[in-house]
Legacy VTK file of the C-alpha trace (Angstrom):
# vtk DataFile Version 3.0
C-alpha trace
ASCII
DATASET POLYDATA
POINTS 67 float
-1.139 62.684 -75.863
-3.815 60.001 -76.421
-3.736 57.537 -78.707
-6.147 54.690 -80.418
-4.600 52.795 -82.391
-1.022 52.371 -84.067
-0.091 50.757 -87.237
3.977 50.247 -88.098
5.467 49.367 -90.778
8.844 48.253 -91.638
10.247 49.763 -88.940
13.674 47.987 -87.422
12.545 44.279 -86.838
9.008 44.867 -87.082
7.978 44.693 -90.565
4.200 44.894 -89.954
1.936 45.752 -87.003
-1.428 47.313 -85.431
-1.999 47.886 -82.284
-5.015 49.395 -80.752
-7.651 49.684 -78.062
-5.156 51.375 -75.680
-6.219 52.233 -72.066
-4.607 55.374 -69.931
-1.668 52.643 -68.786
-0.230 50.120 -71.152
2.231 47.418 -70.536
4.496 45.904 -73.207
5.840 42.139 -71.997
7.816 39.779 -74.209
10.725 38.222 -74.527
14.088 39.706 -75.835
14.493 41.000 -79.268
10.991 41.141 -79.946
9.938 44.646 -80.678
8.558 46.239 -77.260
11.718 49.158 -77.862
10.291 49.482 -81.157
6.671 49.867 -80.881
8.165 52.536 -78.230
10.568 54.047 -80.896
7.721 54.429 -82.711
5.152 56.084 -80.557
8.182 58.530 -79.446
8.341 59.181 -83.098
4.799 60.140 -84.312
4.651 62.158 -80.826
6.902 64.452 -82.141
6.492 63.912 -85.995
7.392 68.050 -86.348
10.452 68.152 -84.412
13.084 66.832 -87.133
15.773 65.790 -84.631
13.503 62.933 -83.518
16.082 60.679 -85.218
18.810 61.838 -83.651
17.840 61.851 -80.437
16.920 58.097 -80.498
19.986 57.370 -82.030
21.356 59.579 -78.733
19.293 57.279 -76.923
20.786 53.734 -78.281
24.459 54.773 -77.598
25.908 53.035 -74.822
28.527 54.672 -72.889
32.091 52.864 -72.253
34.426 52.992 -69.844
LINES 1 68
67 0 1 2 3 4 5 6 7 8 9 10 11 12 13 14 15 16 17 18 19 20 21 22 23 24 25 26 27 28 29 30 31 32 33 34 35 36 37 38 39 40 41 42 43 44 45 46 47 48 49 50 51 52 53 54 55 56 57 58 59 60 61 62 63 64 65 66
């Protein structure tokens, strides 16, 4: 799926964003705890806005196994 342009909103630390003009390969650089999981989150998310276990499966995704 292709797309333009991306606009969050008050979405985990982000509280507003737009991002757009993207190419067939992206990169996302930064330092820690600045959003790049996020703007991920969020593309995973409109991807599959009909599926309603979206949430759950990122929530899957952020669960870090112990030993």
């Amino acid at each position: 799926m292709y797309h333009k342009a991306i606009f969050i909103e008050r979405l985990r630390g982000i509280s507003k964003i737009e991002l757009s003009d993207f190419k067939d390969v992206n990169l996302f650089v930064g330092r820690n705890n600045c959003g790049k999981t996020t703007v991920l989150e969020a593309l995973f998310m409109i991807t599959g806005l009909s599926n309603p276990k979206i949430p759950i499966t990122l929530n899957q995704f952020r669960i870090v196994p112990t030993k």
